[in-house]
MARSEMAR-806178 format. One record per residue (C-alpha): x, y, z; residue in three letters. Coordinates in steps of 0.5 Angstrom, whole numbers, padded with zeros to 4 digits, always signed. Each point is the difference from the previous one (the first is absolute). Layout:
N
XYZALA;...
END
This chain:
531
-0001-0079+0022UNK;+0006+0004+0003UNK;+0004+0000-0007UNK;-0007+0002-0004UNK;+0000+0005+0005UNK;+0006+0002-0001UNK;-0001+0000-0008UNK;-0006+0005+0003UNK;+0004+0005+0002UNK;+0006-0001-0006UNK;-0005+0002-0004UNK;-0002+0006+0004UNK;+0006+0003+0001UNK;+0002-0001-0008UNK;-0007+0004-0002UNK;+0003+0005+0005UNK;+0005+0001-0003UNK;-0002+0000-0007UNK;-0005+0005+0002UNK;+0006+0005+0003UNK;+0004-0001-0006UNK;+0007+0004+0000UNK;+0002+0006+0005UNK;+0002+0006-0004UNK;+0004+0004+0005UNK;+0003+0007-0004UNK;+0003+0006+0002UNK;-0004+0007-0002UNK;+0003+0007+0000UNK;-0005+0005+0002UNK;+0000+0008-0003UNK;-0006+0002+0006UNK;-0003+0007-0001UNK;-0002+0003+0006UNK;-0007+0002+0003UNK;-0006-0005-0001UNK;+0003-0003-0006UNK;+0006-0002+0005UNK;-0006-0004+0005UNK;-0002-0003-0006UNK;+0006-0003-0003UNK;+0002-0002+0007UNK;-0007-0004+0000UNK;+0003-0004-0006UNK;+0007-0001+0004UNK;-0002-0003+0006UNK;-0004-0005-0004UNK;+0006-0001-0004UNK;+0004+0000+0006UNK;-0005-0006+0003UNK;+0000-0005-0006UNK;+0009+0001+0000UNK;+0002+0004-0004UNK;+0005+0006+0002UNK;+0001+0007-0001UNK;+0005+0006-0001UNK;-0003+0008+0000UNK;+0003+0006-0003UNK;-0003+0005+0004UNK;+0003+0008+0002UNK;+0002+0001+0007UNK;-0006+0005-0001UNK;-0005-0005-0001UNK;-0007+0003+0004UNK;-0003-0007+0001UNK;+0004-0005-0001UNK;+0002-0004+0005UNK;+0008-0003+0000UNK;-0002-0007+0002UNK;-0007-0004+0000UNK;-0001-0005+0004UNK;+0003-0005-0003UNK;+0007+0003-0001UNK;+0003-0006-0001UNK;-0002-0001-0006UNK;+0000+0008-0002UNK;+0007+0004-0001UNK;-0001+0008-0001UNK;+0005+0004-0003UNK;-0001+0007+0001UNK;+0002+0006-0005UNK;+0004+0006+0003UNK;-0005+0006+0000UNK;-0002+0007+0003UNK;-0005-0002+0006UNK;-0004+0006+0000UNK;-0001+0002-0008UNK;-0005-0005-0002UNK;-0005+0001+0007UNK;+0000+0008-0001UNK;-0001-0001-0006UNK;-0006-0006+0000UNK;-0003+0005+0006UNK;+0000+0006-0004UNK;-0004-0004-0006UNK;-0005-0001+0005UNK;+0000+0006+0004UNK;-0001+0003-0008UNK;-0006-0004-0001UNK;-0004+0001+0008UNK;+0002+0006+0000UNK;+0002+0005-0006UNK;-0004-0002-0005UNK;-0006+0003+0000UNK;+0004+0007+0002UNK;+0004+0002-0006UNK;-0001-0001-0007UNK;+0000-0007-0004UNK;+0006+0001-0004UNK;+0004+0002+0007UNK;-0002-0007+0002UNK;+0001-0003-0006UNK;+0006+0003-0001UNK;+0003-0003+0007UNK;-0003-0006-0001UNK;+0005-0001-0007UNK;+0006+0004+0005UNK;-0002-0007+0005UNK;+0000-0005-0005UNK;+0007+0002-0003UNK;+0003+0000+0007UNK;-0003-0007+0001UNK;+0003-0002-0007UNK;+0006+0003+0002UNK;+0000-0003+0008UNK;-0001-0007-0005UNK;+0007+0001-0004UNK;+0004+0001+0005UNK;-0002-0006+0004UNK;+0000-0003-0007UNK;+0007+0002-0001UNK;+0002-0004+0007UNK;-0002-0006-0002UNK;+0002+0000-0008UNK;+0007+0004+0000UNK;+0001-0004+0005UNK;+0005-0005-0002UNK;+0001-0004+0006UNK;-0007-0001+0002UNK;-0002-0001-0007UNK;+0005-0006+0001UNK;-0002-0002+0005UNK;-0007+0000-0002UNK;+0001-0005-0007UNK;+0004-0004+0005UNK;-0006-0002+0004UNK;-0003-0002-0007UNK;-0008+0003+0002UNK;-0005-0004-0003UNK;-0005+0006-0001UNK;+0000+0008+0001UNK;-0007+0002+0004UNK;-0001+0007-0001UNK;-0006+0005-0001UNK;+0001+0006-0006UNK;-0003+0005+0005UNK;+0008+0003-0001UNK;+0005-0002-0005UNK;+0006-0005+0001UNK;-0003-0007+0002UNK;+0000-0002-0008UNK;+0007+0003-0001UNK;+0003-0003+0006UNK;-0003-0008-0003UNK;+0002+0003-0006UNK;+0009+0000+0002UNK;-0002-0007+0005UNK;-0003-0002-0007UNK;-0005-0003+0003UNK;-0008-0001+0000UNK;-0005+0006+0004UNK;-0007+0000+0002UNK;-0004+0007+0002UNK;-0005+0000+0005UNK;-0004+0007+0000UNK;-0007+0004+0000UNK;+0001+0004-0005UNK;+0004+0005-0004UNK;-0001+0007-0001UNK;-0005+0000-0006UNK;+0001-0008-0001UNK;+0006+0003-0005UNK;+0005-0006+0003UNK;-0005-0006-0001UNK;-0002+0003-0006UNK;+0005+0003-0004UNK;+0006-0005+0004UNK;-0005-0006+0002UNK;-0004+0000-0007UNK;-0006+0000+0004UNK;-0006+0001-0005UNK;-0003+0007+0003UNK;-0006+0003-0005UNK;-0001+0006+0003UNK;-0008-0001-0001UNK;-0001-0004+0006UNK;+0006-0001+0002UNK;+0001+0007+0005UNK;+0007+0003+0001UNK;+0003+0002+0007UNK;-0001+0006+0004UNK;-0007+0002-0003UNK;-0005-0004+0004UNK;-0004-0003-0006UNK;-0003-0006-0001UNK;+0000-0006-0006UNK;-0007+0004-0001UNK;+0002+0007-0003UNK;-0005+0004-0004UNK;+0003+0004-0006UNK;+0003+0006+0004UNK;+0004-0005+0005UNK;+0002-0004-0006UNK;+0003+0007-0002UNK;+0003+0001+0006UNK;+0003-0007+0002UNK;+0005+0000-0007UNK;+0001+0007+0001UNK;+0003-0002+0006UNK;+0003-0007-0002UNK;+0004+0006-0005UNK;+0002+0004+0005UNK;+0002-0005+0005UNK;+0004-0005-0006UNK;+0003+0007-0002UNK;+0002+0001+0007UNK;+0003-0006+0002UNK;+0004+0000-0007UNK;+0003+0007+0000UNK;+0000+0002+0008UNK;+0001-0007+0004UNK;+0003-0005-0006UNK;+0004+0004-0005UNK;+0006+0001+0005UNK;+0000-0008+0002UNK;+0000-0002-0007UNK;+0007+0002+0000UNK;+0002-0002+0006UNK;-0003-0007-0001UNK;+0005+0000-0006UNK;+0006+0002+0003UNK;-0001-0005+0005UNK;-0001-0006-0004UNK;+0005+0002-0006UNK;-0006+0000-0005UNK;-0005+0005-0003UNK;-0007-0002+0004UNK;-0005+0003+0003UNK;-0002+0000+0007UNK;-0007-0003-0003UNK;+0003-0005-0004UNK;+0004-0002+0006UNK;-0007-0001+0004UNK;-0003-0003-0005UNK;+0004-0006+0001UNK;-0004-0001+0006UNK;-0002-0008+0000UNK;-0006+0002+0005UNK;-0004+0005+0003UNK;-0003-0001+0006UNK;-0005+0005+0000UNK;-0003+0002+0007UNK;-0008+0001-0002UNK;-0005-0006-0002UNK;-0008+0000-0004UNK;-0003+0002+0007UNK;+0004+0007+0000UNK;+0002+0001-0007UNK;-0004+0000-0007UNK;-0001-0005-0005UNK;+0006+0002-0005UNK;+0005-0005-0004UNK;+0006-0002+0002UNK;+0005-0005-0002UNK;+0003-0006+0002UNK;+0006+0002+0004UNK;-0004+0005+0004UNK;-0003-0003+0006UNK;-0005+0003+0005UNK;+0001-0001+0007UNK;-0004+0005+0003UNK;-0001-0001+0008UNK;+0006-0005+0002UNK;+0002+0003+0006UNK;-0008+0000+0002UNK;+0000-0006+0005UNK;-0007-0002+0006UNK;-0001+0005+0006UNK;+0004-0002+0006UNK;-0002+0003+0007UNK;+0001+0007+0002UNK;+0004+0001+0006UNK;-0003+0001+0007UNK;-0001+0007+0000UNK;-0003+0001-0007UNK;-0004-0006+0000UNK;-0004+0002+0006UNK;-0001+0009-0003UNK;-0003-0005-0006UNK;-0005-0004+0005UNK;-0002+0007+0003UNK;-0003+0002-0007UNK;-0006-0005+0001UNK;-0004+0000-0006UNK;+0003+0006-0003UNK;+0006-0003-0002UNK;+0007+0004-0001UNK;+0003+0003-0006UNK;+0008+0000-0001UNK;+0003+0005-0002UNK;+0007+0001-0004UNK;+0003+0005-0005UNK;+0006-0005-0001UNK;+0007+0000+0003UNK;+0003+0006-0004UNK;-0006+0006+0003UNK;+0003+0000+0007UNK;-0004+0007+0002UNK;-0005+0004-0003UNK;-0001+0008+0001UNK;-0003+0002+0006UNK;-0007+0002-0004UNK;+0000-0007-0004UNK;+0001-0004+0007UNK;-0005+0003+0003UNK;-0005+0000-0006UNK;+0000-0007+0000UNK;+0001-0001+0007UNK;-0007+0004+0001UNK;-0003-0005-0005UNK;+0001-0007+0003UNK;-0002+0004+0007UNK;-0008+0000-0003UNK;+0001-0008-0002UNK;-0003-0004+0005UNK;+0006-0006-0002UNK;+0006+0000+0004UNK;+0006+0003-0004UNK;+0007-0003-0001UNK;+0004+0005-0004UNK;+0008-0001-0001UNK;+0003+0007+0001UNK;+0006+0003+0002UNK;-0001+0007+0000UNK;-0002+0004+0005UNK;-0006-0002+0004UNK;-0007+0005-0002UNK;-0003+0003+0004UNK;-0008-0002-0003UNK;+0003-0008+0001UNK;-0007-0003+0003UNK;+0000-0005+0005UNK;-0002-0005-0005UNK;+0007+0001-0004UNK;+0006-0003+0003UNK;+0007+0002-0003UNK;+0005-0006-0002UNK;+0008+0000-0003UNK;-0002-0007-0003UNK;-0006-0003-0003UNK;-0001-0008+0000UNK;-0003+0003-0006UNK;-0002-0007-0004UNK;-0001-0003+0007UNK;-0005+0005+0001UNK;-0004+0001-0007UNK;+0000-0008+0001UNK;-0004+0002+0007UNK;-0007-0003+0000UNK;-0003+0007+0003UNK;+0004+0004-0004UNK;-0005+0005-0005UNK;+0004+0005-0004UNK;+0008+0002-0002UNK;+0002+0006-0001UNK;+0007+0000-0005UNK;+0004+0004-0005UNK;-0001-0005-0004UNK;+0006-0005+0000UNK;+0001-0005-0005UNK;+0001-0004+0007UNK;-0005+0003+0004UNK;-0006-0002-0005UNK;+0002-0007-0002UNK;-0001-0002+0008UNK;-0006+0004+0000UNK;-0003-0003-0006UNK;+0003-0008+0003UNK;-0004+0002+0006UNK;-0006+0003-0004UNK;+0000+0007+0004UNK;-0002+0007-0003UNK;+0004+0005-0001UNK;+0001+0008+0000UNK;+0005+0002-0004UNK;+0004+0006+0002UNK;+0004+0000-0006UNK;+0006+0004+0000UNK;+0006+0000-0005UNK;+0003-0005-0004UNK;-0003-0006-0002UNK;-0006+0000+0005UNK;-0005+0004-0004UNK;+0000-0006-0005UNK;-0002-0005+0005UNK;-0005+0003+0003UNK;-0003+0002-0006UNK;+0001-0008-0002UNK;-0004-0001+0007UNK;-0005+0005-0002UNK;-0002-0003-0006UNK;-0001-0007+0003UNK;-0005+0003+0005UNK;+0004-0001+0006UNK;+0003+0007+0003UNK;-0002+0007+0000UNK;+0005+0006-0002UNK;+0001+0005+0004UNK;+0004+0006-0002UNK;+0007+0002+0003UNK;+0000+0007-0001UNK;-0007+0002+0000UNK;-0003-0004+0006UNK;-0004+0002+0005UNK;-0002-0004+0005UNK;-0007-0002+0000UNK;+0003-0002-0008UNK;+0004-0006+0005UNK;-0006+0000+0005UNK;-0004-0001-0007UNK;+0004-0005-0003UNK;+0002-0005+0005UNK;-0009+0000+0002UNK;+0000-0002-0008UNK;+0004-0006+0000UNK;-0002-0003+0007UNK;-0008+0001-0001UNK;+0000-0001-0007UNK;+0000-0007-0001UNK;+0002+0000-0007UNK;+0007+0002+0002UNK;+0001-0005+0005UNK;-0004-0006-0006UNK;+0006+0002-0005UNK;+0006+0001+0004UNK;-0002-0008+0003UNK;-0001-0001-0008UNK;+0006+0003-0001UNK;+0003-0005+0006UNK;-0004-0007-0003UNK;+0004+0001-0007UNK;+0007+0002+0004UNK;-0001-0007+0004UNK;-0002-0004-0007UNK;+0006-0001-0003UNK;+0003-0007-0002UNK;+0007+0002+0003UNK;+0001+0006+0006UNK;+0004+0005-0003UNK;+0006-0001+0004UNK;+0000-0007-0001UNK;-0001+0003-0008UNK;+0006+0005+0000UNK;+0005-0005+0004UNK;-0001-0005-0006UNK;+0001+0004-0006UNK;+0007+0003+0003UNK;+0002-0007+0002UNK;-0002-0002-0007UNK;+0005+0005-0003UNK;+0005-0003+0005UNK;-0002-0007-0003UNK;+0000+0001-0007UNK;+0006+0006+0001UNK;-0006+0005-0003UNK;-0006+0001-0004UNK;+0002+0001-0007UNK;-0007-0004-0004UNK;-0004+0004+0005UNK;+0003+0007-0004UNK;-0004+0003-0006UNK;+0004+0001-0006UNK;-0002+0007+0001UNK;+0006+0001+0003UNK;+0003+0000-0006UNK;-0004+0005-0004UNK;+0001+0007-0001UNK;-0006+0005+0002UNK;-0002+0001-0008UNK;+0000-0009+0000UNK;-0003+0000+0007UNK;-0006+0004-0003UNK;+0001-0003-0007UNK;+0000+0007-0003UNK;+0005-0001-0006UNK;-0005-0007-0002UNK;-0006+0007+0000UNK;+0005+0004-0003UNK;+0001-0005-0005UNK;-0007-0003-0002UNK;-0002+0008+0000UNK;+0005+0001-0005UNK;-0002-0006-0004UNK;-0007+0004+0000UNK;+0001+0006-0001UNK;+0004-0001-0006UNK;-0004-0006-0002UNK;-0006+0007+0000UNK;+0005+0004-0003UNK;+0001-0006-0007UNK;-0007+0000+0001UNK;-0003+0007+0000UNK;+0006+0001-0006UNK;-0003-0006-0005UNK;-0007+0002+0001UNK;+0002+0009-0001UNK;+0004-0002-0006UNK;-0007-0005-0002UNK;-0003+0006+0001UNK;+0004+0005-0004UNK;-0001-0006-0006UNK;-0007+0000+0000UNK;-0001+0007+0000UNK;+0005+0001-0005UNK;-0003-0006-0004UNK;-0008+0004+0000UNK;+0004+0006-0002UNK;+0002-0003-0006UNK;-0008-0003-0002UNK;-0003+0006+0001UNK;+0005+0004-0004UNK;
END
């Protein structure tokens, strides 16, 4: 009996072990970008971090966000890039401050032009802590020396891809989106037909009649000639002078083994997509934990009303004196308790029933079973964690991305937009009674939450696999369509049109010439019998 038992547990332990299989350990070198993005990545490294392998970040010394160390540091190396502390806060804050504040007040062109004038400042912030890492020789050294496995990075700006690139090693992308889908489309080859499939920055949805039609690929023009001329032009030739050869700042990005895009069918519209894009839309969602004491106990004190959270995102800090008390008077005419995240200055219109926080448990708390509604400025973040707790959303839309997302919301039923600029408040007062006492919002956004949970494998656990694939397999290059290797005219088969045109065109031509002469003999033929 004792051998037969311990046969028993031989077989155990073996089957263990077989399904275990090899621990795969690597080493990942991250290019992180700042904001929201950063907090998604970090998402992704931490469970990387968990499942053993280790990290190096090439960050500036004046990242916003980044962390030096997360909490795994024995596993995690920063390398920090000189950089001038104060341009790029004054600079993101002047970006914020143009869009709260300006915009409405001057003309259109004024704002745009300003908007052109920061993102060429972005660009050059970027070469310049480009320049720290690629032109410098004892760091680029000690890089290769490390032999990384994978670059993660995010082609919010350039440079990531440039640096694998010298490493000579694989990269992955994890991003939302580009302006005007012009990287994953023009770089990615990802299939865009502007029919159904809405560009950036326009707020239009996949069901577009003949005047948005118009207006979506006049804007993916614009936005490609945008990109082209203002933003890539420049990077083309520094892209070249870097790595000794003719290239271009696309082509470079399209060596791309996977791009990890942070949306998912709960959110985006149904539109092709191509092996190597994978779509892991909410992988920083994760269960509700408990709020703190204080908090929880204002949350209990709402009774059957419930509450609303309220956040503009961490980039908006303050509001105009004449914006905090508007919306400050709004939430006073709730009968639901308020938690607002705010820094500014406190209004004088705040209601007993609004209470104002530095921070928000802002998953924990959309995760609350008394929570009713939340306000947001419609972060890619912010709406994942509403929609994987199945609450309706008010969107205040702002700059940037955000207008997009909510019209995203919007078309699925579960939010109502509210107007920055023009809002007054009972529009707010108005919209938050809408998707509290309308049960169709509370229905869809609960709708949206059952397709988020109702997937085979979580996000997370999707995204970590494809990067340690890349890792495995030292890239993905059997996922990567063979357009990558055809010019523009080829990708849209224009000189195959241009040659089958010709074909008809000169067969038409034999054509209408043999039937012109046929013509001219047997008219020449009825001459002769009549004479």
């Amino acid at each position: 009996m004792k051998t037969t038992g311990s046969k028993k547990y031989l077989q155990l332990f073996l089957f263990q072990v077989v399904l275990l299989g090899p621990v795969f350990c690597g080493k990942i070198l991250v290019w992180p970008t700042e904001g929201s993005h950063w907090l998604n990545m970090n998402v992704i490294i931490q469970e990387l971090i968990r499942r053993g392998h280790s990290f190096t970040i090439l960050v500036s010394n004046a990242t916003l966000y980044i962390e030096p160390k997360p909490k795994a540091t024995e596993k995690f190396e920063t390398y920090y890039v000189p950089f001038t502390k104060d341009f790029p806060d004054s600079l993101i804050n002047e970006i914020v401050d143009l869009w709260l504040n300006n915009r409405p007040t001057q003309p259109i062109w004024k704002s745009a032009y300003k908007i052109a004038q920061n993102m060429l400042q972005m660009k050059n912030i970027t070469k310049i802590i480009c320049d720290g890492v690629v032109k410098n020789d004892a760091l680029m050294d000690r890089l290769k020396a490390s032999a990384f496995d994978v670059l993660l990075a995010d082609p919010l700006f350039p440079s990531g891809e440039l640096v694998a690139e010298k490493l000579g090693i694989p990269f992955v992308y994890t991003f939302r989106f580009s302006m005007g889908n012009t990287v994953e489309r023009l770089c990615g080859t990802l299939p865009a037909p502007p029919s159904y499939v809405p560009t950036t920055l326009t707020s239009l949805t996949d069901r577009m009649d003949f005047w948005e039609r118009l207006k979506n690929i006049l804007s993916y023009s614009w936005q490609d000639v945008l990109f082209h001329y203002l933003l890539w032009a420049s990077w083309d030739q520094y892209y070249s002078e870097v790595l000794g050869k003719p290239t271009t700042l696309c082509e470079t990005m399209g060596k791309a083994e996977i791009w990890l895009m942070r949306t998912y069918w709960d959110f985006e519209f149904p539109r092709p997509f191509l092996p190597n894009f994978e779509f892991v839309g909410g992988l920083h969602c994760q269960p509700a934990k408990p709020l703190p004491k204080e908090m929880e106990e204002f949350v209990q004190s709402s009774g059957e009303h419930g509450v609303i959270a309220f956040t503009l995102g961490s980039m908006v800090h303050s509001l105009s004196d004449e914006k905090s008390k508007l919306i400050a008077k709004a939430l006073s005419q709730l009968p639901q308790k308020v938690l607002w995240r705010y820094k500014g200055k406190k209004p004088e219109t705040l209601g007993s029933n609004t209470r104002i926080y530095d921070w928000l448990p802002q998953n924990d708390l959309l995760g609350h079973p008394l929570t009713k509604a939340f306000i947001t400025h419609g972060g890619t973040n912010g709406l994942y964690e509403a929609i994987y707790h199945g609450i309706p959303v008010v969107g205040i839309p702002m700059f940037a991305d955000q207008h997009d997302n909510i019209a995203h919301m919007v078309a699925k039923g579960a939010a109502v937009q509210v107007d920055f600029n023009t809002m007054k408040t009972q529009d707010l007062v108005d919209a938050l009674n809408t998707v509290i006492y309308n049960a169709t919002y509370k229905e869809n956004a609960l709708k949206l939450s059952k397709i988020q949970h109702d997937q085979p494998v979580k996000p997370l656990d999707r995204a970590v696999f494809w990067i340690e694939f890349v890792m495995r397999h030292k890239g993905a290059k059997h996922l990567r369509p063979a357009a990558h290797h055809l010019t523009w005219y080829q990708y849209h088969s224009l000189d195959v049109l241009a040659f089958l045109f010709t074909c008809t065109a000169t067969i038409v031509f034999i054509l209408f010439k043999c039937c012109l002469c046929c013509c001219r003999r047997c008219g020449r033929i009825a001459k002769r019998k009549k004479e």
